[in-house]
Every structure is written in C-alpha cells, then in structure tokens.
DSSP file (Angstrom, degrees, kcal/mol; ACC not computed):
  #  RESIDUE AA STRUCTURE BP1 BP2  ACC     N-H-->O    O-->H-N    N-H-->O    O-->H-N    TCO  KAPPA ALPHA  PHI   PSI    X-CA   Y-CA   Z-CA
    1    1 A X    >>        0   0    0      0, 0.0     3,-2.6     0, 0.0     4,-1.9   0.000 360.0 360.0 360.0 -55.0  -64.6   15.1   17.6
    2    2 A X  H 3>  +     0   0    0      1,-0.3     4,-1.3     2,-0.2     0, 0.0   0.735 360.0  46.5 -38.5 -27.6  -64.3   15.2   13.8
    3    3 A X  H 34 S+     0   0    0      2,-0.2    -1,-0.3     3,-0.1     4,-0.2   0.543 111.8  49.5 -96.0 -11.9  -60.7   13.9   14.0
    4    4 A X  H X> S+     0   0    0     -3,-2.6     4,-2.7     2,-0.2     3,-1.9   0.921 114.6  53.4 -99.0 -43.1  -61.7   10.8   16.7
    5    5 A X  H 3X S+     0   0    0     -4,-1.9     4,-1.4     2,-0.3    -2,-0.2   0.928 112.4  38.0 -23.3 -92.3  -64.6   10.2   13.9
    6    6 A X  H 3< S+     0   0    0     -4,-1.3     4,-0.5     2,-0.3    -1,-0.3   0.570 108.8  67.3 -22.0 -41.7  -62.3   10.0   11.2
    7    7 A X  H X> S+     0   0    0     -3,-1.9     4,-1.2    -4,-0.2     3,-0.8   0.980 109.5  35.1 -73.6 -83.3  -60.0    8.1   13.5
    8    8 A X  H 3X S+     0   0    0     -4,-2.7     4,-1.7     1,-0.3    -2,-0.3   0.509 105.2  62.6 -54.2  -5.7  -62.4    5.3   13.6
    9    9 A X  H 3X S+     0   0    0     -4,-1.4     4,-2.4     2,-0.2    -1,-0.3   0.768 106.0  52.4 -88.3 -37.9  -63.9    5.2   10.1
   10   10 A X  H <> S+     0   0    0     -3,-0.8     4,-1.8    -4,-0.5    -2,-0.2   0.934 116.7  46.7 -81.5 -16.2  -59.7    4.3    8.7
   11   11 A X  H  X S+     0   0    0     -4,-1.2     4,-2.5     2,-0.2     3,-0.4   0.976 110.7  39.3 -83.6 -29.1  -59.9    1.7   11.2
   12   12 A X  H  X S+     0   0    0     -4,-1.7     4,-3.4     1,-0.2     5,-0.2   0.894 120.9  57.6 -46.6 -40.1  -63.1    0.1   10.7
   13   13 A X  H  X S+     0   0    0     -4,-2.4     4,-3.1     1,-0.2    -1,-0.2   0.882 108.0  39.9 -49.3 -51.4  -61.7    0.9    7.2
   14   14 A X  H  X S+     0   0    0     -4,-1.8     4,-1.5    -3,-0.4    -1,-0.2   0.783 114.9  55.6 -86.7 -26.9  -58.4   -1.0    7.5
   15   15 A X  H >X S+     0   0    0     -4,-2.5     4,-1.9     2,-0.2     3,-1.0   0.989 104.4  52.2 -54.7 -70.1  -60.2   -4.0    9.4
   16   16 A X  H >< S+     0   0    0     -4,-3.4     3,-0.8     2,-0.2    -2,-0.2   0.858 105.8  51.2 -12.3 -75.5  -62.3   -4.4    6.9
   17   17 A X  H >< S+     0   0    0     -4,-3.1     3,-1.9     1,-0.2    -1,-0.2   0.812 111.6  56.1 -11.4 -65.5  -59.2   -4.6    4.4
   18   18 A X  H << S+     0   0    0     -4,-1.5    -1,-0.2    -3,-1.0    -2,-0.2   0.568 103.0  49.0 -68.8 -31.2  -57.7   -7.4    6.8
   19   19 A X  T << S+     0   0    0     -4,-1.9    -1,-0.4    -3,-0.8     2,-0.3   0.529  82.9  97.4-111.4  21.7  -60.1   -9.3    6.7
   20   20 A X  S <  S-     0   0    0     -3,-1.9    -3,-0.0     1,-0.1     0, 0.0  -0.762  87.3-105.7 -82.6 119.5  -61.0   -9.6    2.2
   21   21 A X        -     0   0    0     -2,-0.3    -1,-0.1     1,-0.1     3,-0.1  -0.233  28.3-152.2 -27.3 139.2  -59.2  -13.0    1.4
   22   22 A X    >   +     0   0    0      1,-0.1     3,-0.8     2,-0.1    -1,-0.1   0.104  69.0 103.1-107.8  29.3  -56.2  -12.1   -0.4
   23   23 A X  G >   +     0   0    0      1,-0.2     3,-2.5     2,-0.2    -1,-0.1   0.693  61.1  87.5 -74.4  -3.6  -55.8  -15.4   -2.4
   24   24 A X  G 3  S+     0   0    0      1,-0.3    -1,-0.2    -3,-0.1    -2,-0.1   0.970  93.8  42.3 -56.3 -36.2  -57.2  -13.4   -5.5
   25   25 A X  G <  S+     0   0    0     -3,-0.8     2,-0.3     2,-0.1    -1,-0.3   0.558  82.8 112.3 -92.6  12.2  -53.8  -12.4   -6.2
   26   26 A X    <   -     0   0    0     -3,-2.5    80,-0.1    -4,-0.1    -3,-0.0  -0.554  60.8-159.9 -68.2 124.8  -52.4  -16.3   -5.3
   27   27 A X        +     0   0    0     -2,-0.3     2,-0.6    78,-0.1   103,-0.2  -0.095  52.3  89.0-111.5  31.1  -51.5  -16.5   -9.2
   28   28 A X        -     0   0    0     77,-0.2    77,-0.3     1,-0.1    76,-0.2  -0.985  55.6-156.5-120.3 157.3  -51.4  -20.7   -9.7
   29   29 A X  S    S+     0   0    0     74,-1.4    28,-2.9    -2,-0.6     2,-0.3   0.358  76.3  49.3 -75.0 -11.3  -54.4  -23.0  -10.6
   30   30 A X  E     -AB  56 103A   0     73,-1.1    73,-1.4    26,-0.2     2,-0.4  -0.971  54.3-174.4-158.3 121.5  -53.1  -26.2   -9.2
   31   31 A X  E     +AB  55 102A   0     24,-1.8    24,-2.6    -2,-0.3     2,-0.3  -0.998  30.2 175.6-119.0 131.2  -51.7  -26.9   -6.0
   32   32 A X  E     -A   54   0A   0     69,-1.5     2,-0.5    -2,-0.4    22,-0.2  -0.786  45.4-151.6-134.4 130.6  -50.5  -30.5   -5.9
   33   33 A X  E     -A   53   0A   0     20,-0.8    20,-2.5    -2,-0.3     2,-0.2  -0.962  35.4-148.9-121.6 121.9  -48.8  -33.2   -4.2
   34   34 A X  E     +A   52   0A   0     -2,-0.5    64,-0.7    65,-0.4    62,-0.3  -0.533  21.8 179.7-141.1 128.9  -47.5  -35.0   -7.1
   35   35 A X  E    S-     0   0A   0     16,-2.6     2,-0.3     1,-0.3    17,-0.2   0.782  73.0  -6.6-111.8 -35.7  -47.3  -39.0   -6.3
   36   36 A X  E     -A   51   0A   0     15,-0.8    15,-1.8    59,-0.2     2,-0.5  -0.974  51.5-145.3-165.1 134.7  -45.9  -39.9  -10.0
   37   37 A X  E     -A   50   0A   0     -2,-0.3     2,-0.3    13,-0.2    13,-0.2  -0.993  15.7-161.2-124.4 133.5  -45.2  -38.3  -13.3
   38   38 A X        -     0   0    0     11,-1.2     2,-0.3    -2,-0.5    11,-0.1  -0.759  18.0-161.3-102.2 134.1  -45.9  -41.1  -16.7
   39   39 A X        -     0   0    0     -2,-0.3     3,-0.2     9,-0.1     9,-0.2  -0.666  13.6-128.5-106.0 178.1  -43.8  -39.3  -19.7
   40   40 A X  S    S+     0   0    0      1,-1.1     6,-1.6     7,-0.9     2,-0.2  -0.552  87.8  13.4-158.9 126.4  -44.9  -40.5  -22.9
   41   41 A X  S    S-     0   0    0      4,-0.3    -1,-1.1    -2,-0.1     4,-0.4   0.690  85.2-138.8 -79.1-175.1  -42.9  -41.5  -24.8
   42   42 A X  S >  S+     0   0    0     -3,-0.2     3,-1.3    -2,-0.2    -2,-0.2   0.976  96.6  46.5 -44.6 -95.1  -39.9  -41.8  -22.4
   43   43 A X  T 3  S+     0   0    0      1,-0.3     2,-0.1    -4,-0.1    -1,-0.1   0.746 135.4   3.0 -10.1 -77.4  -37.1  -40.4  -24.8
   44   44 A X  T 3  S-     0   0    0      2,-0.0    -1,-0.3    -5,-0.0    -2,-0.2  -0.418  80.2-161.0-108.9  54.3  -39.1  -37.6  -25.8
   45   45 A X    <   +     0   0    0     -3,-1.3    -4,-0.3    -4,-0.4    -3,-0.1  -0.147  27.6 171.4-104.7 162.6  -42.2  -37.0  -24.5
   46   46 A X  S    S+     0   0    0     -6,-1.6    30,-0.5     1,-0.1     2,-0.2  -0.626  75.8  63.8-130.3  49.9  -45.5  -34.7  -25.7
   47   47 A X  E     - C   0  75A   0     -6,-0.2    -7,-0.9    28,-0.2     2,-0.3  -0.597  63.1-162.0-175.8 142.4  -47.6  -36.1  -23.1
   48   48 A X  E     - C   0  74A   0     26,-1.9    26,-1.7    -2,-0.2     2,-1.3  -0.896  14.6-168.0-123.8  99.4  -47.8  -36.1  -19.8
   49   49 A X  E     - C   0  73A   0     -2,-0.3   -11,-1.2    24,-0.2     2,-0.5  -0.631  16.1-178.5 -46.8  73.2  -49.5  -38.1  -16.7
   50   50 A X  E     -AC  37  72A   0     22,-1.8    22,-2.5    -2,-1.3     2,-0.3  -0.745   6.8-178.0 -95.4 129.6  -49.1  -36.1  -13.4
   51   51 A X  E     +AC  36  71A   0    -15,-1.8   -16,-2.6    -2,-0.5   -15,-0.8  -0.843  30.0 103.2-116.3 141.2  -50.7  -38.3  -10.4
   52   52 A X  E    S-AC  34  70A   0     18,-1.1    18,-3.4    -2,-0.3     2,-0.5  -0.925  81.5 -59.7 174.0-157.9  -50.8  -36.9   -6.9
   53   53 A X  E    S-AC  33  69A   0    -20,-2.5   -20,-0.8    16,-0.3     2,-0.6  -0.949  70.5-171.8-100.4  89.7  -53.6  -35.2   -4.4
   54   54 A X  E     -AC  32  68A   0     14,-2.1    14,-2.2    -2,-0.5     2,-0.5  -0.816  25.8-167.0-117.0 120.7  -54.3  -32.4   -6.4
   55   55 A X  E     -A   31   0A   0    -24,-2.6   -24,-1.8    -2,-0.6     2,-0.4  -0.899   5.6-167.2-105.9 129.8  -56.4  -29.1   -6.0
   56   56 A X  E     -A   30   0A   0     -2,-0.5     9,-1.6    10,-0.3   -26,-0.2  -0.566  20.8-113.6-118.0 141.0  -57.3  -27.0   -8.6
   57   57 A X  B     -G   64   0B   0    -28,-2.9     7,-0.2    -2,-0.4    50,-0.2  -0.567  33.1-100.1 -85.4 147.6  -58.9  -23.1   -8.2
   58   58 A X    >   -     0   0    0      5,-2.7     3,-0.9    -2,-0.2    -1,-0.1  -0.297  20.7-143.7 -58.9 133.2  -62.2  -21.9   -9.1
   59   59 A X  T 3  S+     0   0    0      1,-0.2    -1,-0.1    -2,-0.1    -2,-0.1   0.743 101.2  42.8 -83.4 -10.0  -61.9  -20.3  -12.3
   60   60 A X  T 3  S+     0   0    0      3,-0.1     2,-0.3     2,-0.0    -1,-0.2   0.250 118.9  30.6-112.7   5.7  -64.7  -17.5  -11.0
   61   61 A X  S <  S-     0   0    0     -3,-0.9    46,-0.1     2,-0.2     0, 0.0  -0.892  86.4-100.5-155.0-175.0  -63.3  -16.9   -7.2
   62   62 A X  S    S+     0   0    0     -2,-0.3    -4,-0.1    -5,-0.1    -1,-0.1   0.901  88.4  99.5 -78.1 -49.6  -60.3  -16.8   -5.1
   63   63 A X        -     0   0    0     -6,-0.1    -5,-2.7     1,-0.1     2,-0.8   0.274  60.4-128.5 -38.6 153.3  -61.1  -20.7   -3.6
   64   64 A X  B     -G   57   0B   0     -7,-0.2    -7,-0.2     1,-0.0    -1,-0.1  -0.745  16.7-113.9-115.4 134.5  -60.2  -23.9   -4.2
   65   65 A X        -     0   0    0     -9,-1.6     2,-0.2    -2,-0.8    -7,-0.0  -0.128  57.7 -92.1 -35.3 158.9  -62.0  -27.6   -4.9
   66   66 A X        -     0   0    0      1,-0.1     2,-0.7   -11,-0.0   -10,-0.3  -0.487  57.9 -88.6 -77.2 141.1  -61.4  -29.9   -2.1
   67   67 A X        -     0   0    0     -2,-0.2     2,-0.3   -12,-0.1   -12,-0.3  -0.505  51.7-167.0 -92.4 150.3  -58.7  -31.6   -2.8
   68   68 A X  E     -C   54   0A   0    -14,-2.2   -14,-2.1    -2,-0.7     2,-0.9  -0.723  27.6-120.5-132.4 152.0  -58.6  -34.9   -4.6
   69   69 A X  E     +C   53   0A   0     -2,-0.3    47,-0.4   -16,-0.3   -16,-0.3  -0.648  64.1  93.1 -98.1 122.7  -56.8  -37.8   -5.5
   70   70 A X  E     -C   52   0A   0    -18,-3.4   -18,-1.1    -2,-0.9     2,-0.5  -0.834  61.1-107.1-177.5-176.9  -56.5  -38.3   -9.5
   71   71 A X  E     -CD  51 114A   0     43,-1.6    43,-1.4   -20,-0.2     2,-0.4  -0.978  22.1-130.8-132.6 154.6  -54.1  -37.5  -12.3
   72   72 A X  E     -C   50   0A   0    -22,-2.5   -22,-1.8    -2,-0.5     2,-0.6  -0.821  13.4-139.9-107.1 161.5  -54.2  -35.1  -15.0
   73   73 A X  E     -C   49   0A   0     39,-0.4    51,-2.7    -2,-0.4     2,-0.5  -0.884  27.6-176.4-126.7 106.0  -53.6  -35.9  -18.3
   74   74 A X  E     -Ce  48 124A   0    -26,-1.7   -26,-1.9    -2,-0.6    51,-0.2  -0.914  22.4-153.0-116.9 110.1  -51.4  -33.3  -20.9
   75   75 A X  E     -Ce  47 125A   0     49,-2.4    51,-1.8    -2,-0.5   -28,-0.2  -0.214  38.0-103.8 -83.8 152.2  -50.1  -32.5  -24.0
   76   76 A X        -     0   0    0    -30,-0.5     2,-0.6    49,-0.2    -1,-0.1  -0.462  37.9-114.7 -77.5 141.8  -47.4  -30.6  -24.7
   77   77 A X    >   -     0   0    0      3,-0.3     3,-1.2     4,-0.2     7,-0.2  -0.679  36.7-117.3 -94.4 144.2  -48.0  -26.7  -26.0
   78   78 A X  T 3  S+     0   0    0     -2,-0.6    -1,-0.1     1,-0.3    47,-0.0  -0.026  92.5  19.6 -71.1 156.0  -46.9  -26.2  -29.0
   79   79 A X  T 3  S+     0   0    0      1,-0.1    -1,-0.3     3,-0.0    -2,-0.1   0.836 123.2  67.5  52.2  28.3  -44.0  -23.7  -30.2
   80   80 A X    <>  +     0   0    0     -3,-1.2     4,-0.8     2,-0.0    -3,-0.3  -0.040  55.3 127.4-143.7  43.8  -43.2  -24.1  -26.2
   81   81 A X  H >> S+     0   0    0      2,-0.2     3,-1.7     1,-0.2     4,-1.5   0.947  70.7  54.2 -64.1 -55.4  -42.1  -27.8  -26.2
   82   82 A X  H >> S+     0   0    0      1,-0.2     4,-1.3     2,-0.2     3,-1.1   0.870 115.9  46.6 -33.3 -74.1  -38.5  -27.0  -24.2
   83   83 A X  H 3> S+     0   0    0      1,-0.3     4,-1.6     2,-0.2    -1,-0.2   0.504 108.6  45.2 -15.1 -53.9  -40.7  -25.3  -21.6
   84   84 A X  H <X S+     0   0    0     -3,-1.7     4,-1.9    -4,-0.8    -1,-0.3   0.784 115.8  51.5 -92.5 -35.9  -43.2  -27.5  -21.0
   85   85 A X  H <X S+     0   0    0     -4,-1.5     4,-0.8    -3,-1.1    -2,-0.2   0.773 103.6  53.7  -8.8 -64.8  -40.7  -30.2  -20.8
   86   86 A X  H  X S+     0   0    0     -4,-1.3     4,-1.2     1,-0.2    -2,-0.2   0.928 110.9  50.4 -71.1 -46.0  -38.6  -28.5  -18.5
   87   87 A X  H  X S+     0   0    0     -4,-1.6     4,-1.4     2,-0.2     3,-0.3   0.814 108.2  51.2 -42.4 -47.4  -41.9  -28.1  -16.1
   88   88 A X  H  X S+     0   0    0     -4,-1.9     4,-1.2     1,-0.2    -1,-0.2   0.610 105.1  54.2 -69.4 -15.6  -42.8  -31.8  -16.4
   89   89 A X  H  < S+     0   0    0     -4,-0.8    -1,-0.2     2,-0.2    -2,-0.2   0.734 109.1  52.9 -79.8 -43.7  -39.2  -32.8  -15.3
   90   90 A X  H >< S+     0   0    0     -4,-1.2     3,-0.7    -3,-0.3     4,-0.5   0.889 112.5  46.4 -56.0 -45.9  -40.0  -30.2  -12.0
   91   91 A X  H >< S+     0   0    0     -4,-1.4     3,-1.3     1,-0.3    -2,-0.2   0.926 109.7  46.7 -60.2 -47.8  -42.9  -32.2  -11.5
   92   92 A X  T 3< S+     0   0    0     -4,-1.2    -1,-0.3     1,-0.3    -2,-0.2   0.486 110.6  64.1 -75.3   3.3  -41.4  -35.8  -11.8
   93   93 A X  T <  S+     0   0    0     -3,-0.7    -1,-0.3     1,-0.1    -2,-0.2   0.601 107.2  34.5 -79.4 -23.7  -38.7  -34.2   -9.5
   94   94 A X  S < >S+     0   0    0     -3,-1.3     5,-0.5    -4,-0.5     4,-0.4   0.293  89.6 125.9-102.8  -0.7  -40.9  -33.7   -6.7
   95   95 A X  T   5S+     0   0    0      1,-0.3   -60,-0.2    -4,-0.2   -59,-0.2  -0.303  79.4  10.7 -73.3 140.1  -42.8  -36.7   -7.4
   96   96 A X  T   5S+     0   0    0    -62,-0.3    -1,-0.3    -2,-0.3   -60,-0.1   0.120 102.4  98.2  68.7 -15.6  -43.0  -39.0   -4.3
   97   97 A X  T   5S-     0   0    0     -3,-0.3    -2,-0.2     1,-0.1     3,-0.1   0.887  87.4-123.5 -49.6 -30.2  -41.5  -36.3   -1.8
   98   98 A X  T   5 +     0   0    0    -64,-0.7     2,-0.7    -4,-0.4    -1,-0.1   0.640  61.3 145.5  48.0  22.7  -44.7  -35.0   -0.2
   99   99 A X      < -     0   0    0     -5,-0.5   -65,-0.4   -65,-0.1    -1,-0.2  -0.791  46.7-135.6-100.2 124.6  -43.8  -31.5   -1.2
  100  100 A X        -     0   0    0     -2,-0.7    35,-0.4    35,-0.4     2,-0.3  -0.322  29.7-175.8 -69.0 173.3  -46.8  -29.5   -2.1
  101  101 A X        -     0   0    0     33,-0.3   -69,-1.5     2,-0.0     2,-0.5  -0.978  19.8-133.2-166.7 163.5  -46.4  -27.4   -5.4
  102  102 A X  E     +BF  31 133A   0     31,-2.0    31,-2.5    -2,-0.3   -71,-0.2  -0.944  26.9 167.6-132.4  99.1  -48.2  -24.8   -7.5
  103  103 A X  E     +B   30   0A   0    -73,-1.4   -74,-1.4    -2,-0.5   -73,-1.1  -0.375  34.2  23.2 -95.9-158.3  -48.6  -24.8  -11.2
  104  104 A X  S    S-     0   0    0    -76,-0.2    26,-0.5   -75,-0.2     2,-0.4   0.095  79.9 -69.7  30.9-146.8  -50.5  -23.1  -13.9
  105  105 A X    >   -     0   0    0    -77,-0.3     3,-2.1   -76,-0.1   -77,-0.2  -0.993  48.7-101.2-157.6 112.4  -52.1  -19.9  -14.1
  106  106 A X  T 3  S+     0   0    0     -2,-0.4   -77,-0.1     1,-0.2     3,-0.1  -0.085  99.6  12.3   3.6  83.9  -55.3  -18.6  -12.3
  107  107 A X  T 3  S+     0   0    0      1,-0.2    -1,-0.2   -50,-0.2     2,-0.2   0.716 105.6 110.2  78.5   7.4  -58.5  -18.4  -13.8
  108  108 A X  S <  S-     0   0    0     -3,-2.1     2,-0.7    19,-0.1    -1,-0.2  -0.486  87.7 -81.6 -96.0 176.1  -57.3  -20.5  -16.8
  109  109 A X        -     0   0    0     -2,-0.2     3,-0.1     1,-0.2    -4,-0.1  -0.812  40.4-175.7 -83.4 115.2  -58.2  -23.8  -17.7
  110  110 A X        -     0   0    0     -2,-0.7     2,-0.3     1,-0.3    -1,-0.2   0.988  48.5-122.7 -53.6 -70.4  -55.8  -26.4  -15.3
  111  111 A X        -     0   0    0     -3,-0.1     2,-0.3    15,-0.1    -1,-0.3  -0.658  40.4 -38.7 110.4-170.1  -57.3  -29.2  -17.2
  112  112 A X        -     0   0    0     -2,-0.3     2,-0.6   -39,-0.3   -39,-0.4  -0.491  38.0-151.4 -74.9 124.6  -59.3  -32.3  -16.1
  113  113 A X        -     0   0    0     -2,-0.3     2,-0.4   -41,-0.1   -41,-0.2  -0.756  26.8-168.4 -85.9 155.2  -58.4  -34.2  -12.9
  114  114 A X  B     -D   71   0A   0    -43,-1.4   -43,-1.6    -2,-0.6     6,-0.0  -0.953  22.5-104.0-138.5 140.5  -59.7  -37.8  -13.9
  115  115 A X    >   -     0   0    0     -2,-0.4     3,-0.5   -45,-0.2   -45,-0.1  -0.324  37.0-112.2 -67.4 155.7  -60.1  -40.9  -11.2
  116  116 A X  T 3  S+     0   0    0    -47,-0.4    -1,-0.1     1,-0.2   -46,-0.1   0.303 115.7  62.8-130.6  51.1  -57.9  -42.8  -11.5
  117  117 A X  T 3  S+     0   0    0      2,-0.1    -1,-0.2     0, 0.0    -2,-0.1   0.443  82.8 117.9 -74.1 -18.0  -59.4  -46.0  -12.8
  118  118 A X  S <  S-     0   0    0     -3,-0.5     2,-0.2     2,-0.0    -4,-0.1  -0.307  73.9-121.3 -68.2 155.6  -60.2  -43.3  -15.9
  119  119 A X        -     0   0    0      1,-0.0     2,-0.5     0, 0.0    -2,-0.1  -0.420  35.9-107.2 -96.2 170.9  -58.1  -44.7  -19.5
  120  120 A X        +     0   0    0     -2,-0.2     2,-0.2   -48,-0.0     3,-0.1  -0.956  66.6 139.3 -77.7  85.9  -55.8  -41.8  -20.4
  121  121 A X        +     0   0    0     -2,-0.5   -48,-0.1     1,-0.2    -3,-0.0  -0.880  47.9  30.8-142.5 167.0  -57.3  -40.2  -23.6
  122  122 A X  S    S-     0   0    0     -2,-0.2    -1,-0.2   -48,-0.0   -49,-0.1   0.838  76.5-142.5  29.8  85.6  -57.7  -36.7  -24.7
  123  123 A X        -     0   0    0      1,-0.1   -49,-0.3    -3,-0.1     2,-0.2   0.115   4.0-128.3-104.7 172.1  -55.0  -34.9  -23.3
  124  124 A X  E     -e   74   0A   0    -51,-2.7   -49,-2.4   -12,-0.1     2,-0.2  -0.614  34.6-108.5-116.4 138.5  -55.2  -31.2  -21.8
  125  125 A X  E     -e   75   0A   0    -51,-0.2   -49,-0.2    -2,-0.2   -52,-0.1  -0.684  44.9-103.3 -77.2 164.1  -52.8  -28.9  -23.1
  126  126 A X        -     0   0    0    -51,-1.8     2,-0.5    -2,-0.2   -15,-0.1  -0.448  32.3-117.2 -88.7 170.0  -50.6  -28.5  -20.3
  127  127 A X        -     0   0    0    -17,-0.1     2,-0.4    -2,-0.1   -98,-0.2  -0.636  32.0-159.2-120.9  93.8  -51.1  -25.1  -18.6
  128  128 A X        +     0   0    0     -2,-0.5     2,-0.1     1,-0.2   -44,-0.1  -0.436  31.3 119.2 -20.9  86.4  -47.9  -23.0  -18.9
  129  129 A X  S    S-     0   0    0     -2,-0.4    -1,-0.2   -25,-0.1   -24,-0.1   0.267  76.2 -19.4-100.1-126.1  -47.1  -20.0  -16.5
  130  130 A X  S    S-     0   0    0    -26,-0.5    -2,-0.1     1,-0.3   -25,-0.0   0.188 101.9-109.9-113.9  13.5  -44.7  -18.7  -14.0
  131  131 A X        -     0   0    0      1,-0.1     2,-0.9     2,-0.1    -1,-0.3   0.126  50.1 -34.8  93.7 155.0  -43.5  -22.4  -13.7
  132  132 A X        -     0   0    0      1,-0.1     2,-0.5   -31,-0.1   -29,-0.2  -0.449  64.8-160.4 -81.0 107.3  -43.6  -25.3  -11.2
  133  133 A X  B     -F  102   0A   0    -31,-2.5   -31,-2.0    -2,-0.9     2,-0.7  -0.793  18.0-129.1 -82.3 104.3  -43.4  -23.4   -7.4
  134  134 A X        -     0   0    0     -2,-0.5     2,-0.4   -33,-0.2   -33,-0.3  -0.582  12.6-143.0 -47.4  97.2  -42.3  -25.4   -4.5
  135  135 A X        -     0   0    0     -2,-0.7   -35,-0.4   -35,-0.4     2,-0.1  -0.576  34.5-176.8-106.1 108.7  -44.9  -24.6   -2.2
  136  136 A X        -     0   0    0     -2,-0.4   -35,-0.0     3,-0.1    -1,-0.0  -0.248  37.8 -95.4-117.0-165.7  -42.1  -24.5    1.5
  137  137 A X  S    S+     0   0    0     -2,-0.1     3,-0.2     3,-0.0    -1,-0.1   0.580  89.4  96.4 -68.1 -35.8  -43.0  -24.0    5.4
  138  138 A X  S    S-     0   0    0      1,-0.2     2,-0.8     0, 0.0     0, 0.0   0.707  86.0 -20.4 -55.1-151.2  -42.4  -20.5    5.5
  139  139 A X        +     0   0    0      6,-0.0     2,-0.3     1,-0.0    -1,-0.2  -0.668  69.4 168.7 -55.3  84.9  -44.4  -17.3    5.2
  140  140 A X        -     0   0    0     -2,-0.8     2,-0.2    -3,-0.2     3,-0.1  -0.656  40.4-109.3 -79.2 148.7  -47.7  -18.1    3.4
  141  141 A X     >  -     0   0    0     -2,-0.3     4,-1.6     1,-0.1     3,-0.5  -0.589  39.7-106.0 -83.9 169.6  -50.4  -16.2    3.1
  142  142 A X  H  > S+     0   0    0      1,-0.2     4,-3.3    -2,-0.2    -1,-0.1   0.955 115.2  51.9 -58.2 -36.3  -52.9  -17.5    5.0
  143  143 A X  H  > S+     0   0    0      1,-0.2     4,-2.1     2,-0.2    -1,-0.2   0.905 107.1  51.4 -70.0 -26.2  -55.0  -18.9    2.2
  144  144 A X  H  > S+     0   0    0     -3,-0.5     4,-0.8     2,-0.2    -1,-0.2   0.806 106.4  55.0 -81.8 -21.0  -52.2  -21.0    0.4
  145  145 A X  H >X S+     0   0    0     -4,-1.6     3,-2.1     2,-0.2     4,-1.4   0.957 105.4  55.8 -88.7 -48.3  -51.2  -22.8    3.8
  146  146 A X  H 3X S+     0   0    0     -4,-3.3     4,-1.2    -5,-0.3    -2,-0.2   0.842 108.9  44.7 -36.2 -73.6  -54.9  -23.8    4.1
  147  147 A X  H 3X S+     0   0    0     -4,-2.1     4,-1.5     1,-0.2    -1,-0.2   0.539 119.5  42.8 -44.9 -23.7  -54.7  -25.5    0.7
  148  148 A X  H <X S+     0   0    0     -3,-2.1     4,-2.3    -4,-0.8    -1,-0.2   0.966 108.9  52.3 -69.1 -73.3  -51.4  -27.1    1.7
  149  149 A X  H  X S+     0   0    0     -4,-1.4     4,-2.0     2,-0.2    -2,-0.2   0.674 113.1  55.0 -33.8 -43.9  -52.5  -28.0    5.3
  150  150 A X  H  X S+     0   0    0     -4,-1.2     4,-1.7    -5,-0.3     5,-0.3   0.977 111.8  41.8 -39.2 -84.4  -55.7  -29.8    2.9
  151  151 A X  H  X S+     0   0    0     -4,-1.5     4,-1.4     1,-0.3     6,-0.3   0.559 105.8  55.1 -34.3 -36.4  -53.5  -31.8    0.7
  152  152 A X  H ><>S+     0   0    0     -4,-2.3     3,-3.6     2,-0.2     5,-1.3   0.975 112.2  45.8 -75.7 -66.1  -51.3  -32.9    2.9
  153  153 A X  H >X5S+     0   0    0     -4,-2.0     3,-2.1     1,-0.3     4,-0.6   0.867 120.3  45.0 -52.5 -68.6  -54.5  -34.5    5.1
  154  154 A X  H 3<5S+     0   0    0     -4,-1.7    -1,-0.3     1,-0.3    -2,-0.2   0.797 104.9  57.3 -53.4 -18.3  -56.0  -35.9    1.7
  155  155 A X  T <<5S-     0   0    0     -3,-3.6    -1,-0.3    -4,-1.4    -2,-0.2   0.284 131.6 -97.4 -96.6  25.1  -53.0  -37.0    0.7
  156  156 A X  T <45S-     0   0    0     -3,-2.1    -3,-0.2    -4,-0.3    -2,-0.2   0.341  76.9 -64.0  89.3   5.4  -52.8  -39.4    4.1
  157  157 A X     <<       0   0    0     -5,-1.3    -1,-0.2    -4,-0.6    -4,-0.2   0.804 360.0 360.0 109.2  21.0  -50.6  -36.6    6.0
  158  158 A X              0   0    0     -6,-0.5    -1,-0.1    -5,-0.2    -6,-0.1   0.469 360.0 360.0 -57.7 360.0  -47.2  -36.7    3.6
C-alpha cells in the first residue's frame, strides 16, 4: 500500500511539474517581427530605429505584453560598438521577411516601444545578449510559439 501511495504522490508530483510554465528560463526580452531598421548615420551608425510588431517580457514574470506595433529607439553600448552593430545588421536582415526573432536579455531593461507617430529622442541603450535568434517553426516550447503565433496575428498574419 505504502509503495501504490508513493506511486501516486511522484505523479501528482511530476504533473504538477508539467504543468509550471517553463518560459522563466526563455532567456530574450523582445520577441519581434521587425518591419524596418533606420541606422543613423548610414556609414556608421550609434543609433538605431527598429520598427516591427514587437513584444517585450515582463521584467517581474515569465509573460509577455501583448504584442504591439511601434519602434524602439537605441544607442549603441559603449566599449561594444562592433557588437551592437553586428546585431542591428541581424535585425535589418530580417527586416520585412515576417520572421519572428528574439533579442535582449530577460528581466533587463528592453527599452521603450514608442507609437509610432512618437519623434525619435532619447535613445535606449541597446540591450546586448546572446544575440539576435531567429525564432523558426520547429520545436518551441510551448510558451515561445504563443508569443510567435501573437505577433504574427498583430502583425496582420506575416
């Protein structure tokens, strides 16, 4: 009887488990459909426009904002200009595809998304991580293909 007992407390146990979101360990801040990247300047630029359907995670839970349509506005961080560069280049790469993507870093400051009627002033540093992730069809965890599956319907179904 002890062992049938037992039996059922590790499953109740392991349901339990199964069913805690696991987006806590989802490590970006911003999942995006990217309509446009603005450099500025061109040549060389230390600021950045990224426009798209953007959601950004709660900096105090696993969730994400509904997603919205807006641009953020960024400065380059300093002593990691190549970097940040190289990221903004990912972005404008993806930029009209419809391809979702994942930047920044969890529980950090994303920066502001700003309508976008808003002037472009006081720029965000941009927010530096494990790099701009192509977010594909495959194997998701459940919580990151909801966020896609958002975006795409806010972003008219791209």
């Amino acid at each position: 009887m002890t062992g049938r007992i037992r039996g059922a407390a590790m499953g109740v146990l392991v349901l339990t488990a199964m069913a805690v979101p696991t987006g806590a360990s989802d490590p970006m801040g911003v999942y995006c459909i990217v309509d446009k990247v603005v450099l500025e300047p061109g040549d060389c630029p230390d600021r950045a426009q990224v426009w798209g359907t953007c959601a950004v995670a709660n900096r105090n839970d696993w969730y994400f904002q509904a997603p919205t349509r807006g641009y953020f506005y960024y400065a380059i961080q300093a002593g990691r200009e190549d970097q940040t560069r190289a990221e903004w280049s990912d972005l404008k790469s993806v930029a009209g595809t419809g391809q979702a993507v994942g930047y920044g870093r969890r529980y950090t400051p994303a920066g502001r998304l700003r309508a976008a009627g808003e002037k472009p002033a006081s720029p965000d540093v941009y927010p530096l991580h494990l790099g701009v992730m192509k977010v594909g069809t495959g194997r998701l965890a459940p919580e990151v293909a909801e966020v896609v599956q958002q975006l795409k319907t806010a972003a008219g179904g791209r």
